[in-house]
MMTF fields as JSON, N, C-alpha, C and O atoms, coordinates in Angstrom:
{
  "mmtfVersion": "1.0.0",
  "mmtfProducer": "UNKNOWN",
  "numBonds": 435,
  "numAtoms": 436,
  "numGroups": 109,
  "numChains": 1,
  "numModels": 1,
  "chainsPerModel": [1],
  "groupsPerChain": [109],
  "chainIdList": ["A"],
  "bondAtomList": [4, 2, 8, 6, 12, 10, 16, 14, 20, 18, 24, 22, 28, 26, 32, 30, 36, 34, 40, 38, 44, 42, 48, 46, 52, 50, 56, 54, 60, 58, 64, 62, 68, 66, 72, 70, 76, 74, 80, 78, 84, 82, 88, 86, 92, 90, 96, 94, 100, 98, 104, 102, 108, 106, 112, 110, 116, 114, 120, 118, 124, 122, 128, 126, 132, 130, 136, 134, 140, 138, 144, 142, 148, 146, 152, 150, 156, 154, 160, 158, 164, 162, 168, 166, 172, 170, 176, 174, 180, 178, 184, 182, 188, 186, 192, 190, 196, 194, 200, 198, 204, 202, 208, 206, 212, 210, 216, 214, 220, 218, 224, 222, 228, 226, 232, 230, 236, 234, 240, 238, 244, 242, 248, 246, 252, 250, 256, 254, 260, 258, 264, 262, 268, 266, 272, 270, 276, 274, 280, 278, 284, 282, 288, 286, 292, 290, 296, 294, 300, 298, 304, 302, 308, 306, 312, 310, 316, 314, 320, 318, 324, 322, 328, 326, 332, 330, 336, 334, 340, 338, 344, 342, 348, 346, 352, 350, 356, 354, 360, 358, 364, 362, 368, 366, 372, 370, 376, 374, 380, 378, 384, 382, 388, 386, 392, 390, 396, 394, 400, 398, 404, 402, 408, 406, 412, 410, 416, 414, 420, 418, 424, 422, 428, 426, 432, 430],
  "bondOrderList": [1, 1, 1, 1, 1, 1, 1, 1, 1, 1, 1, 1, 1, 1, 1, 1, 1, 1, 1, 1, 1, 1, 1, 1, 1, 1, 1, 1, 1, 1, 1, 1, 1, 1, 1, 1, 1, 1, 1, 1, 1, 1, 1, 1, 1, 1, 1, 1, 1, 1, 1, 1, 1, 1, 1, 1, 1, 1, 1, 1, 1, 1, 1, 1, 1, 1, 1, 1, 1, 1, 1, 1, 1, 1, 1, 1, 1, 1, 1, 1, 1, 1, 1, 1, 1, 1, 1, 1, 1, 1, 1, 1, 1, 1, 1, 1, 1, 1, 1, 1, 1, 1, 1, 1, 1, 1, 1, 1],
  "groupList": [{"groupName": "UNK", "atomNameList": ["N", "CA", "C", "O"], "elementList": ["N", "C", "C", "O"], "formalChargeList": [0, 0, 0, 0], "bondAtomList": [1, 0, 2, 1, 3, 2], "bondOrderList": [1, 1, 2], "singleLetterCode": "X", "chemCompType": "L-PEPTIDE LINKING"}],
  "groupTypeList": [0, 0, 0, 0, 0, 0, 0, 0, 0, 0, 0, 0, 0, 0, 0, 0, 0, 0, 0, 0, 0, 0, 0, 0, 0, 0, 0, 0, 0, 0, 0, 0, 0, 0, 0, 0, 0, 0, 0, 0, 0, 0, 0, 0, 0, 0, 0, 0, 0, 0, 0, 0, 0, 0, 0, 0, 0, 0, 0, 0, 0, 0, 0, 0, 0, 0, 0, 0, 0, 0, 0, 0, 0, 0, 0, 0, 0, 0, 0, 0, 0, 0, 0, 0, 0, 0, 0, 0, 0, 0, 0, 0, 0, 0, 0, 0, 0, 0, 0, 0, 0, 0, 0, 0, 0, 0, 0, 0, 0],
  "groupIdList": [1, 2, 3, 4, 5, 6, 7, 8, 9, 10, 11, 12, 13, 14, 15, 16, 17, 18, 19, 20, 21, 22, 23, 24, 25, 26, 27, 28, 29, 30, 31, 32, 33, 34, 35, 36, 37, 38, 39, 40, 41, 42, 43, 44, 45, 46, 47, 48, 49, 50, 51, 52, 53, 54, 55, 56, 57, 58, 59, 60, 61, 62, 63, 64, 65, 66, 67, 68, 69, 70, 71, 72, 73, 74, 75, 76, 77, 78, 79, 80, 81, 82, 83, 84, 85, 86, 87, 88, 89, 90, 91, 92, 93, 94, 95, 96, 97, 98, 99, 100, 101, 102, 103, 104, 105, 106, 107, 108, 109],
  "secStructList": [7, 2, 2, 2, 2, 2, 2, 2, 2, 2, 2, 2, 2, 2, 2, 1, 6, 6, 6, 1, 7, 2, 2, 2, 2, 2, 2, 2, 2, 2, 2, 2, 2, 2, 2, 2, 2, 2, 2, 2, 2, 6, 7, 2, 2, 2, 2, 2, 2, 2, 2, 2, 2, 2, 2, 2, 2, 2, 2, 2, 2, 2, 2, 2, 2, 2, 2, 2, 2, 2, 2, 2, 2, 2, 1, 1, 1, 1, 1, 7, 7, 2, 2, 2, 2, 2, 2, 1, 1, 4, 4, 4, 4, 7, 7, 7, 7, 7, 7, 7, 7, 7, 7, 7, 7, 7, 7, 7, 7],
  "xCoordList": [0.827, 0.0, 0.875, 0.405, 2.019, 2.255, 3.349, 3.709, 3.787, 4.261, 3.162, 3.354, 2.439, 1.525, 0.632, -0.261, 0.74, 0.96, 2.286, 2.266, 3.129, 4.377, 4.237, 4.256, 4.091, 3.883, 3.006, 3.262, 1.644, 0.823, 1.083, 0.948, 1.528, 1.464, 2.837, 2.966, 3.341, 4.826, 4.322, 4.618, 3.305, 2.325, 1.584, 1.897, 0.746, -0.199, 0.694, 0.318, 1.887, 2.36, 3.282, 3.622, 3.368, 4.119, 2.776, 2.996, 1.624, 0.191, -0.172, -0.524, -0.402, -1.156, -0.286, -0.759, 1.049, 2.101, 1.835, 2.152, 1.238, 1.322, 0.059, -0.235, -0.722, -1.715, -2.021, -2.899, -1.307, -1.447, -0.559, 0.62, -0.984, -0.223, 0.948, 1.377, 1.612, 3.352, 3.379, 4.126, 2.383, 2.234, 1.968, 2.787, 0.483, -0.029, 0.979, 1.131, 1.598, 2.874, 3.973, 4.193, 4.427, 5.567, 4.942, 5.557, 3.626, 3.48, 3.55, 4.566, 3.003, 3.037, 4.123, 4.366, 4.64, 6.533, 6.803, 6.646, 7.049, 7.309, 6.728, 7.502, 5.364, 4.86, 5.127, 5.3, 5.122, 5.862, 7.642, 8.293, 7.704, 9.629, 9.461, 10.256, 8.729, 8.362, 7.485, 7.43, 6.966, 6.566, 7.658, 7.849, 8.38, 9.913, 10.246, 10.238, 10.621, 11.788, 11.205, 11.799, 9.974, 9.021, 9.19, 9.308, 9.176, 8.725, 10.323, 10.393, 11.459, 12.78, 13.493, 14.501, 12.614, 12.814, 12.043, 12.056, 11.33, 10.164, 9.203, 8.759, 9.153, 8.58, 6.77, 6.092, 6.237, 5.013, 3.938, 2.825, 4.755, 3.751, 3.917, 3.078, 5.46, 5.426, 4.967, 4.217, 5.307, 4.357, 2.988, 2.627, 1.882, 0.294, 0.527, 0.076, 1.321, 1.381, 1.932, 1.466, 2.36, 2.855, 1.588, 1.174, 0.817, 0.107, -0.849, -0.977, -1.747, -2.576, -1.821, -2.18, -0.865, -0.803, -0.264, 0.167, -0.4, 0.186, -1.719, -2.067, -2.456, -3.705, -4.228, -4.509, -4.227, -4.412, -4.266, -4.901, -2.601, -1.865, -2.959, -3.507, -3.168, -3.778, -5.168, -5.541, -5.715, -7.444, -7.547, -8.382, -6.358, -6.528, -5.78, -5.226, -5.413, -4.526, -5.908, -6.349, -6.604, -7.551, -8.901, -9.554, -8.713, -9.87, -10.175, -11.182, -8.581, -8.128, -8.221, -8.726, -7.769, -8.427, -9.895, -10.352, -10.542, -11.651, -12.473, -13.424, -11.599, -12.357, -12.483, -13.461, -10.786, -10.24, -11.007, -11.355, -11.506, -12.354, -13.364, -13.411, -14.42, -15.722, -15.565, -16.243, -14.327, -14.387, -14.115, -14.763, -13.164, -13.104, -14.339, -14.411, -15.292, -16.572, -18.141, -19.274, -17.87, -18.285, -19.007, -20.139, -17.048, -16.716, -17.06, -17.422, -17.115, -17.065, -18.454, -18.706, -19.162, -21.009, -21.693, -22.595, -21.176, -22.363, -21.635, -22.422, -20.772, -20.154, -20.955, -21.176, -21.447, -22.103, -23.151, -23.967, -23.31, -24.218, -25.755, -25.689, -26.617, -27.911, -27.746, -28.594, -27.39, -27.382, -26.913, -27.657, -25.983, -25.788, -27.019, -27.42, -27.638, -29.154, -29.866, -30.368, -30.263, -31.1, -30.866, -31.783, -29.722, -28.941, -28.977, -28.915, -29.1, -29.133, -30.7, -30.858, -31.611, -33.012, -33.831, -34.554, -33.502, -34.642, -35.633, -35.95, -36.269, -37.934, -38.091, -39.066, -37.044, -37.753, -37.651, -38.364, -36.727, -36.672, -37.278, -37.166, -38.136, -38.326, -38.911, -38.645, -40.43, -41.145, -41.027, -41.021, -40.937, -39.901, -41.375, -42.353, -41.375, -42.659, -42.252, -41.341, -43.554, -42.957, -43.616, -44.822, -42.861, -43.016, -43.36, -43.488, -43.679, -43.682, -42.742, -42.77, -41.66, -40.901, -40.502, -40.492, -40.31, -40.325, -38.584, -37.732, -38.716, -36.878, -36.86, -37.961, -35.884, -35.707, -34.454, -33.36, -34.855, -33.315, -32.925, -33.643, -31.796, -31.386, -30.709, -29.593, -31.554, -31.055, -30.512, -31.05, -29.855, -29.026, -27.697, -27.344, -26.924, -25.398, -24.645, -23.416],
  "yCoordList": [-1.19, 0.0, 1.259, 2.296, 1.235, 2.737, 2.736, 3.808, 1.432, 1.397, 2.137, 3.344, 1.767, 2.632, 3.59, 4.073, 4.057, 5.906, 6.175, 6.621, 5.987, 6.686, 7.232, 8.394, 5.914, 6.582, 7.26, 7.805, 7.246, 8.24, 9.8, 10.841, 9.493, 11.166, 11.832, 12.896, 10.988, 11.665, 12.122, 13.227, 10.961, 11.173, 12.664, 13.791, 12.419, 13.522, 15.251, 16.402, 14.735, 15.928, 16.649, 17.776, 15.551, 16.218, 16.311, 16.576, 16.049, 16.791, 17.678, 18.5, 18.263, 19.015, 19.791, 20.516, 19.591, 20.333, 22.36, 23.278, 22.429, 23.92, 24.312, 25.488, 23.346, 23.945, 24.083, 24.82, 23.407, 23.685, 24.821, 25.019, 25.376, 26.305, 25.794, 24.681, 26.932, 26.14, 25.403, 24.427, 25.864, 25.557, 24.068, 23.178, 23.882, 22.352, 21.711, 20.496, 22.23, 21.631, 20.927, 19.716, 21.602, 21.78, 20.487, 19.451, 20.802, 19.475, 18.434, 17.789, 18.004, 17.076, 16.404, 15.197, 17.185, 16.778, 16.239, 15.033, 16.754, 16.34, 15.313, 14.499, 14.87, 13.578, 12.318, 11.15, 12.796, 11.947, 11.233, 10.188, 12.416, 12.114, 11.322, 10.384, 11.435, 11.055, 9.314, 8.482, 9.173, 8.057, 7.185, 6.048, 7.672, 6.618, 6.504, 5.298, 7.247, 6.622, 5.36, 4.357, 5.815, 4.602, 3.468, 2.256, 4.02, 2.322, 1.498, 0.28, 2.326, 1.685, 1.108, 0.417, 1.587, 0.881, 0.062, -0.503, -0.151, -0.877, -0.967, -1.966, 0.275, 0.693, 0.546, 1.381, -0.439, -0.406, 0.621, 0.958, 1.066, 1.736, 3.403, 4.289, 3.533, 4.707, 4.703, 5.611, 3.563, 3.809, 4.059, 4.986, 3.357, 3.897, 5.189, 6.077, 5.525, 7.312, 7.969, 9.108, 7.903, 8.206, 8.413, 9.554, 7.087, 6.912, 8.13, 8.856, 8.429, 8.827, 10.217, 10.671, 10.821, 12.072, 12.668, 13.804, 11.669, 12.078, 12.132, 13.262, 11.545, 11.041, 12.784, 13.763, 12.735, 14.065, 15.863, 16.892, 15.012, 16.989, 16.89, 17.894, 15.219, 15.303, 16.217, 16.887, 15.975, 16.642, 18.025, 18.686, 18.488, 19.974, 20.033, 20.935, 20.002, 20.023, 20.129, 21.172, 18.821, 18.46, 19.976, 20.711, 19.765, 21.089, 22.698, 23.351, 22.958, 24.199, 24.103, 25.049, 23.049, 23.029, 23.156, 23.832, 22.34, 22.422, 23.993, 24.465, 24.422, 25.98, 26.931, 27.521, 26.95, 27.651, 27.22, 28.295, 26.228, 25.364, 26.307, 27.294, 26.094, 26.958, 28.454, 29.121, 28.736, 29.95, 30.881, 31.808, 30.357, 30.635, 29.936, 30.117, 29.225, 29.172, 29.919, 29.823, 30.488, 31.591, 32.761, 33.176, 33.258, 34.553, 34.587, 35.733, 33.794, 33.224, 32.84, 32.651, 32.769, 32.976, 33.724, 33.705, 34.94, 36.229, 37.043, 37.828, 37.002, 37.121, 36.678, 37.444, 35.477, 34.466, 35.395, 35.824, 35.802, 36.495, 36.061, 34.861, 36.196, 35.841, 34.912, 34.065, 34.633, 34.004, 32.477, 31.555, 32.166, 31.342, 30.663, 29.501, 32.06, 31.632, 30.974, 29.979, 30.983, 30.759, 29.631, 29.169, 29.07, 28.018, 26.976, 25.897, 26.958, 26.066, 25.993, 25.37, 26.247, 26.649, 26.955, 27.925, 25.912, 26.008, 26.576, 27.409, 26.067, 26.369, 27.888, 28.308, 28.987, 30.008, 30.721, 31.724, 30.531, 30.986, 30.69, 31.343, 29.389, 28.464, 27.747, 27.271, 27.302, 26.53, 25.225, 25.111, 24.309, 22.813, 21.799, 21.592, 21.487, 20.912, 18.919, 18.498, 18.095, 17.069, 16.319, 16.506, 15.478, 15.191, 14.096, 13.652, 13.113, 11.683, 11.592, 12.282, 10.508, 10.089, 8.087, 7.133, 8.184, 6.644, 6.691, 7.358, 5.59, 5.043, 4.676, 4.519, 4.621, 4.017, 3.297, 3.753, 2.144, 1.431, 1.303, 1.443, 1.048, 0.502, -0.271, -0.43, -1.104, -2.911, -2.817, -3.79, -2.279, -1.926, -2.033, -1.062, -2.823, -2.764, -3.461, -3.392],
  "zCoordList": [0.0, 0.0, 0.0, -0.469, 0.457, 0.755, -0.689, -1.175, -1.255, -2.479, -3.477, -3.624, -3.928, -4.7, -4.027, -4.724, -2.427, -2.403, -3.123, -4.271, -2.657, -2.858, -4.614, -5.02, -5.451, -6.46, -7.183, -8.256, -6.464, -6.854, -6.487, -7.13, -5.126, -4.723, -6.082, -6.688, -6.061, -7.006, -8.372, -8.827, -9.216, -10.502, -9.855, -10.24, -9.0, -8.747, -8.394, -8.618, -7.81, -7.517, -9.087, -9.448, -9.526, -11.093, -12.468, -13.65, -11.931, -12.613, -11.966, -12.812, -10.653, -10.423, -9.444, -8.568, -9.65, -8.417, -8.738, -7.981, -9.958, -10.022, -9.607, -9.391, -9.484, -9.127, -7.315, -6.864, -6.635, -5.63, -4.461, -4.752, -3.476, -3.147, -2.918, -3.225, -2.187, -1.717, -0.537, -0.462, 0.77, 1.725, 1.567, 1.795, 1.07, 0.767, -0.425, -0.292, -1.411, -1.806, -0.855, -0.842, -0.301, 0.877, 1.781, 2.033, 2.183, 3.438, 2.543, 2.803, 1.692, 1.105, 0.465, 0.459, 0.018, 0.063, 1.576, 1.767, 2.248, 3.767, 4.086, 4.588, 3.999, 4.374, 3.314, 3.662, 1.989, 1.006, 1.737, 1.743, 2.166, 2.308, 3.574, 3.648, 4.48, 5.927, 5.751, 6.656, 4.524, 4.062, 3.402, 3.835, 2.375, 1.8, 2.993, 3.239, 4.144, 4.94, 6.111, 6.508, 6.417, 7.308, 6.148, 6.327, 5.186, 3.794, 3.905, 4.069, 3.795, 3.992, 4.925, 4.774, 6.51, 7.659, 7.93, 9.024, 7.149, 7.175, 8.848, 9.414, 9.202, 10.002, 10.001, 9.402, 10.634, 10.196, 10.909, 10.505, 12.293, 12.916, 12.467, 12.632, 11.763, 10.958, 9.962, 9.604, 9.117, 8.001, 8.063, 7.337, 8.891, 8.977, 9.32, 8.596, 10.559, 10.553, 9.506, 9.539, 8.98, 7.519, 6.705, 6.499, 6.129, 5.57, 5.63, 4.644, 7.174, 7.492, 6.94, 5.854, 7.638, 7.481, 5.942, 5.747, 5.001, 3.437, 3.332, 2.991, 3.465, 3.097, 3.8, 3.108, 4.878, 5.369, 4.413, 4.18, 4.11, 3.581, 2.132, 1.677, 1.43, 0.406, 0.185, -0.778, 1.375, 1.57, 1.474, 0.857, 2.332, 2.422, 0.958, 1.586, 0.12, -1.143, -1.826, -2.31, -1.813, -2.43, -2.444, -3.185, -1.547, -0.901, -1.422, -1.695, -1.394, -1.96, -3.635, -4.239, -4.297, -5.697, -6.132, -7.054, -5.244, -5.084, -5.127, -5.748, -4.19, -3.892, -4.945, -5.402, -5.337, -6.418, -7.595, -8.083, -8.386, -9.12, -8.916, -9.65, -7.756, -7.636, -8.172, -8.954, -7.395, -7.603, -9.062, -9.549, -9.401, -11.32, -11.888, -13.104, -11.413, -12.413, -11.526, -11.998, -10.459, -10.298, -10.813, -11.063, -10.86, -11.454, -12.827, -13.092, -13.896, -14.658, -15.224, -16.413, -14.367, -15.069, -15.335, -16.172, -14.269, -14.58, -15.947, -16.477, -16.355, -17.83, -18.893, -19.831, -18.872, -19.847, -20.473, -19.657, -21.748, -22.217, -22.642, -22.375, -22.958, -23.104, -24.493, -24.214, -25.384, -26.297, -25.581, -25.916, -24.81, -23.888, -23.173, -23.248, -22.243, -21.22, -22.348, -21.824, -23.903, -24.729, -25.456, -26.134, -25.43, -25.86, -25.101, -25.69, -23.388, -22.481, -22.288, -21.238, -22.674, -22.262, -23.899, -24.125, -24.845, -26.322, -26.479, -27.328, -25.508, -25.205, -25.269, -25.891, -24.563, -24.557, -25.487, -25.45, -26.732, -27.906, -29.063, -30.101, -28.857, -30.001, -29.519, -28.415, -30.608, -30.422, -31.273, -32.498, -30.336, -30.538, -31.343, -30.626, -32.18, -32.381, -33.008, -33.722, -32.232, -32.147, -33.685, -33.848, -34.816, -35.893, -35.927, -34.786, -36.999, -37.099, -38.104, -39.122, -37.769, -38.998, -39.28, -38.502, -40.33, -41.1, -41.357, -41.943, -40.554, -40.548, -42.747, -43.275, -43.432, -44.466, -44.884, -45.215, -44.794, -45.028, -46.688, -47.679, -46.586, -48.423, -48.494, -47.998, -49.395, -48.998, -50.48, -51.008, -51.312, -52.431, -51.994, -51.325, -52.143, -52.227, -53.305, -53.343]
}
């Protein structure tokens, strides 16, 4: 288990390392580095503490993207112009009317 943390947090931190601050960067490095060395002493009661607290720096990491996420699509709606509102919502521009149609196959090849 803490073999495939180790290499996720390293994948995840070289995808999304710019996106997170330095602070939640920084811990997470630290509990990464605090995790190899429990994994090489094969420390088991460090490694679960390890575990927990990489799993931990992850949430608040996790969290703050999260926010930042909300928040650039936010800011980011009341921009949206009315041709948009009319595009997500047919009905109020246009009257949708329901047809009958005949499938036609072609048995010609």
């Amino acid at each position: 288990m803490a073999d495939s943390l180790i290499f996720q947090t390293e994948k995840q931190l070289a995808e999304y390392g710019d996106k997170l601050s330095k602070e939640n960067k920084e811990n997470i490095q630290k509990q990464l580095s605090a995790l190899k060395d429990a994994h090489k002493a094969k420390d088991l009661a460090s490694i679960d503490k390890s575990l927990a607290d990489l799993n931990n720096a992850w949430q608040a990491a996790s969290q703050e993207m999260y926010n930042a996420t909300n928040n650039a699509s936010t800011t980011a709606e009341p921009q949206a112009d009315s041709s948009n509102a009319n595009a997500a919502n047919p009905s109020a521009s246009e009257n949708v009317t329901d047809v009958d149609f005949e499938e036609v196959k072609d048995d010609k090849k």
